[in-house]
C-alpha positions as MATLAB code, in Angstrom:
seq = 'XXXXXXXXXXXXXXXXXXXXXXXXXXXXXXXXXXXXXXXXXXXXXXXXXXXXXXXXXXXXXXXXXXXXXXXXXXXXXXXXXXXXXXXXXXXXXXXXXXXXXXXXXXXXXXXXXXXXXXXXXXXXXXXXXXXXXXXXXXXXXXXXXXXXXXXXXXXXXXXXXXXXXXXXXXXXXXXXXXXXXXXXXXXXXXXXXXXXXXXXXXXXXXXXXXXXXXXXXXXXXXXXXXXXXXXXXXXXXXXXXXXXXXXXXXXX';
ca = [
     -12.114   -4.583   31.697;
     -13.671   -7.123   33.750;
     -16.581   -7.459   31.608;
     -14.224   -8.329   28.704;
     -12.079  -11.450   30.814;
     -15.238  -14.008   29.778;
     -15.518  -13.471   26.707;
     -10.983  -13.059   26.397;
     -11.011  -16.460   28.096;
     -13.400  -18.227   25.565;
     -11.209  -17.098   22.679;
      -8.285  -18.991   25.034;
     -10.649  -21.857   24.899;
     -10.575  -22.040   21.406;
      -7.402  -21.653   20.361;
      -6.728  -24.483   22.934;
      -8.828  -26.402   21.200;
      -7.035  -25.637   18.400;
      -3.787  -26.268   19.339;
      -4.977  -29.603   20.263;
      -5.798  -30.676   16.595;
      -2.437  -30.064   15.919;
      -0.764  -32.785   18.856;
       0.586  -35.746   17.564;
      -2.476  -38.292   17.302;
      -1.254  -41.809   19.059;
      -3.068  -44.628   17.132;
      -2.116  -48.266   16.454;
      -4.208  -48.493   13.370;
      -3.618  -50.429   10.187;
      -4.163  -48.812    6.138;
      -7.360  -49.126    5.200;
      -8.961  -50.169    2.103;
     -10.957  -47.517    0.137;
     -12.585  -50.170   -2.044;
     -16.239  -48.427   -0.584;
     -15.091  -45.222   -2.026;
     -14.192  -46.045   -5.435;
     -17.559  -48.395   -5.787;
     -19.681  -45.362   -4.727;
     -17.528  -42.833   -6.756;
     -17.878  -45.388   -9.881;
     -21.810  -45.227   -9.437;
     -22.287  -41.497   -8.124;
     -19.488  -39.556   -9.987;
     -19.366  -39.308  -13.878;
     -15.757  -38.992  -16.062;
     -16.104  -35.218  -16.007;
     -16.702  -35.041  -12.588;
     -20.125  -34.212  -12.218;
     -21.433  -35.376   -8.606;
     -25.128  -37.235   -8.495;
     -25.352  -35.945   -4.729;
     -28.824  -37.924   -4.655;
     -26.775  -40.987   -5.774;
     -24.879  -40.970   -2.428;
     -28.465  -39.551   -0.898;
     -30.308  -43.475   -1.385;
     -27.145  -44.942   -0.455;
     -26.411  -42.961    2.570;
     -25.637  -46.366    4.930;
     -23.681  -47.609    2.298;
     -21.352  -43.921    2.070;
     -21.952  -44.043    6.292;
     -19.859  -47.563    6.223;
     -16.778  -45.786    4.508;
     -16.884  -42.594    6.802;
     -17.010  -45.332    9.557;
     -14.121  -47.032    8.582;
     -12.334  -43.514    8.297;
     -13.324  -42.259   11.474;
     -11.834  -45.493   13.309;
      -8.709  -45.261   11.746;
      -6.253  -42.553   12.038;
      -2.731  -42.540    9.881;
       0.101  -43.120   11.739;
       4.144  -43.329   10.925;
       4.340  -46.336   12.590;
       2.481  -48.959   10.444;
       1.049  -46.626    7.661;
       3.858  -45.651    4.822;
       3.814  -41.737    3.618;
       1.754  -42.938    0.394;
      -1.113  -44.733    2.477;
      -1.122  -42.165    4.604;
      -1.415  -39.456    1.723;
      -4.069  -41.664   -0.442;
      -5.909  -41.597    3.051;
      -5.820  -38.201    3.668;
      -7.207  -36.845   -0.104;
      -9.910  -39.892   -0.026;
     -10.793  -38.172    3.208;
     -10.567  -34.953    2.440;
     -12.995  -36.010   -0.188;
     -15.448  -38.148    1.337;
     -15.941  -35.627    4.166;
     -17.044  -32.766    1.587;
     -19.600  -35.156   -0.257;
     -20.930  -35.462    3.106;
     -21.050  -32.326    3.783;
     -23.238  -31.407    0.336;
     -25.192  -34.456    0.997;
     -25.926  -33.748    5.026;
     -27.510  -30.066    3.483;
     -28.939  -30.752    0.231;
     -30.158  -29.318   -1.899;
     -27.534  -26.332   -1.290;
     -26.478  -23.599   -3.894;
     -22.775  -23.796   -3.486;
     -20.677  -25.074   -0.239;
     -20.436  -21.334    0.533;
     -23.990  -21.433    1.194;
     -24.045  -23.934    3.649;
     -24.471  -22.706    7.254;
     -21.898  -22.953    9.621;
     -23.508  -23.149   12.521;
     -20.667  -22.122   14.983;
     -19.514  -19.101   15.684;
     -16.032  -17.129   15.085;
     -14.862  -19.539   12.721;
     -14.302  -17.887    8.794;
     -15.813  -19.847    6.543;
     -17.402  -23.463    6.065;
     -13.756  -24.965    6.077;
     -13.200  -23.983    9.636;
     -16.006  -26.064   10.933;
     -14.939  -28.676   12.830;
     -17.337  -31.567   11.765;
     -14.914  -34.490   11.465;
     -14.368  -36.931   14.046;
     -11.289  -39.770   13.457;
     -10.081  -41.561   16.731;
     -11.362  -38.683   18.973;
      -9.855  -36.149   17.060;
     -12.175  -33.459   15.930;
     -10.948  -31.917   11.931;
     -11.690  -29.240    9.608;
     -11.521  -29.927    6.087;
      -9.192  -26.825    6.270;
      -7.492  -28.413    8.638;
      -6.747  -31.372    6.662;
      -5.865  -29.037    3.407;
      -3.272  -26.821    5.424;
      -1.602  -28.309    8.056;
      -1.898  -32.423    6.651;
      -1.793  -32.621    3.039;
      -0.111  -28.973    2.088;
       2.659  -29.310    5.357;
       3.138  -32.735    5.731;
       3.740  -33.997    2.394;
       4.713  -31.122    0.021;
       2.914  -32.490   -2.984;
       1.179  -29.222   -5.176;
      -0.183  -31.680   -7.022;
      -2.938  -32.382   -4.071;
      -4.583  -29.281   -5.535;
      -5.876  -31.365   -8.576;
      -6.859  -34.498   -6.341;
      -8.643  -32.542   -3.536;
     -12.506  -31.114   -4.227;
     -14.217  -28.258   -2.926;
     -17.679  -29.431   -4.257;
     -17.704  -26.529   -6.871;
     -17.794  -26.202  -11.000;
     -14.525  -23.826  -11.010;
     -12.647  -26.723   -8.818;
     -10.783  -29.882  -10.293;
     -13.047  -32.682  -11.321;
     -13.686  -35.129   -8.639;
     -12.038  -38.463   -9.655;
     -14.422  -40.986  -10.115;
     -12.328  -43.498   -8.692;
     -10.524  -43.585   -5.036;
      -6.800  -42.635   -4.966;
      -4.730  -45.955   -4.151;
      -1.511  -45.950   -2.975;
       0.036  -48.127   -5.934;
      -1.536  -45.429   -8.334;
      -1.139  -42.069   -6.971;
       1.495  -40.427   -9.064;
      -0.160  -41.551  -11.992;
      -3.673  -40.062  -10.700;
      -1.582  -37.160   -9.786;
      -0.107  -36.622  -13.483;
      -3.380  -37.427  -15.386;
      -5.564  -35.116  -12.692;
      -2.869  -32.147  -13.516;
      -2.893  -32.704  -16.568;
      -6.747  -33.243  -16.634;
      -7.224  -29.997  -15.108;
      -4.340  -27.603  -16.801;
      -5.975  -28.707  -20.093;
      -9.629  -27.974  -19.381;
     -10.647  -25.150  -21.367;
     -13.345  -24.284  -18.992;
     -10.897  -23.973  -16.087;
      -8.044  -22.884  -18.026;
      -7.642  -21.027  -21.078;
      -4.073  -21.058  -22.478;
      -2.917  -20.247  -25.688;
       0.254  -19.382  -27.432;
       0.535  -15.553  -26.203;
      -1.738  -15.624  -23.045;
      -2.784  -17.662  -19.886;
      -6.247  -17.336  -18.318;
      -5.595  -19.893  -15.564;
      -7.645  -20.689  -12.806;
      -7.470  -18.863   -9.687;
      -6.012  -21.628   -8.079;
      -3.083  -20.850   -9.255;
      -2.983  -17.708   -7.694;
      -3.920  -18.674   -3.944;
      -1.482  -21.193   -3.812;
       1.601  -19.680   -6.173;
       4.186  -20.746   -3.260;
       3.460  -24.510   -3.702;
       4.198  -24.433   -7.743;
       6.951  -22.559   -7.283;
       9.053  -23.714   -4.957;
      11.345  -25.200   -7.442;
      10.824  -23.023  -10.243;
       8.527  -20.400  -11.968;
       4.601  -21.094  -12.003;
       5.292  -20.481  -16.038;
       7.586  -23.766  -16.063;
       5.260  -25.968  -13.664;
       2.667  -24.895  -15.940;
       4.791  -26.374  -19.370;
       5.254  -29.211  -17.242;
       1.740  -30.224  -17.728;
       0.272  -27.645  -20.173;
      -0.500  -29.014  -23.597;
       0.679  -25.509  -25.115;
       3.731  -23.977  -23.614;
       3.714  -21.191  -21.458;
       7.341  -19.313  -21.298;
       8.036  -15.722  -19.473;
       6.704  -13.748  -22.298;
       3.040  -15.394  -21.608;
       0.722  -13.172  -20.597;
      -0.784  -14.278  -16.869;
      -4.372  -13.728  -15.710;
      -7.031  -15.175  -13.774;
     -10.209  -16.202  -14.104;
     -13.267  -15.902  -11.969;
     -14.194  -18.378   -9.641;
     -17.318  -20.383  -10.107;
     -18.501  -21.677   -6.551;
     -21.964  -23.575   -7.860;
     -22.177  -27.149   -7.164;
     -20.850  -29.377   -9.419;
     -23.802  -31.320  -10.238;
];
């Protein structure tokens, strides 16, 4: 028993550290601008999405001046309004996986990519983001930011995992005078795609997506009817649902 009290006390450790992440952050920071993002995006990041990870390579100090400028400035309620704060957070979310490809290319998929610290579950756990002191987790910002704080399913389309199966990454930076038109024309982007979706008058091959995260699209409704929201062809309760495989290479 006594053998076991180090090792029970360094999984206390962590979960503290956890637990932490979670605290209300107290910063007096002002919105940013993301006008670095959407020039390197414009250069590095083709219509359909397709990332030119050396792109952002040669202009690393250029990318570092963005991550900078997100690292020194964390959203707050106080003098940040729920869009800026949301436009912030998917930028980020964003800008912190390109750096992640770019810090280990050339890399296979984002699965591939060493994590480097054990007892965590996957590459999403790691905590490699720093902003104001506070160490992230691109899950972290997924689950208990974007998903919990601002009940928007449509983040699923905006957010990129750095993989062919995943939305397309916008090749522009989400502002906070255009997000729910980047939101509708990302859905609708997406839903449409017949290499991420396949739907047809009878059937639905739809991306697993879909399927991971059924709560958020149906929270108000049936994932059938958020689908004809968006969907080009109707899909009613007689479609036929499936799901496709999952296709983790980079999307390069």
């Amino acid at each position: 028993m006594k053998k076991l009290l180090p090792l029970f006390t360094f999984f206390l450790l962590i979960c503290a550290c956890n637990t932490n992440n979670k605290q209300v952050v107290n910063s007096s920071s002002t919105p940013i601008q993301h006008d670095i993002w959407h020039e390197l995006l414009q250069k590095h990041v083709s219509p359909e999405g397709k990332v030119n990870y050396k792109g952002f390579i040669t202009e690393k100090a250029r990318f570092q001046e963005y991550l900078d400028l997100l690292n020194s400035h964390h959203p707050n309620g106080k003098n940040w309004s729920k869009q800026e704060q949301l436009a912030y957070w998917i930028n980020a979310y964003n800008a912190y996986t390109v750096e992640l490809i770019v810090d280990n290319y050339p890399v296979e998929s984002i699965k591939k990519i060493k994590k480097g610290i054990p007892f965590i579950n996957s590459v999403w756990d790691k905590e490699f983001i720093t902003i104001e002191g506070h160490a992230y987790s691109l899950g972290h910002i997924e689950h208990e930011i974007l998903r919990k704080e601002f009940d928007e399913p449509r983040i699923h389309f905006a957010i990129v995992c750095a993989s062919i199966s995943c939305p397309k990454l916008l090749n522009a930076a989400y502002k906070t005078d255009q997000l729910e038109q980047q939101f509708v024309q990302q859905t609708k982007d997406f839903i449409n795609d017949p290499t991420r979706n396949k739907i047809d008058a009878n059937e639905a091959k739809i991306s697993k997506i879909f399927s991971w995260f059924e709560g958020d699209f149906t929270k108000n409704g049936t994932l059938e009817e958020y689908l004809s929201q968006y969907s080009n062809t109707p899909v009613t309760a007689d479609t036929k649902i499936s799901y496709l495989n999952y296709d983790w290479g980079l999307n390069e």
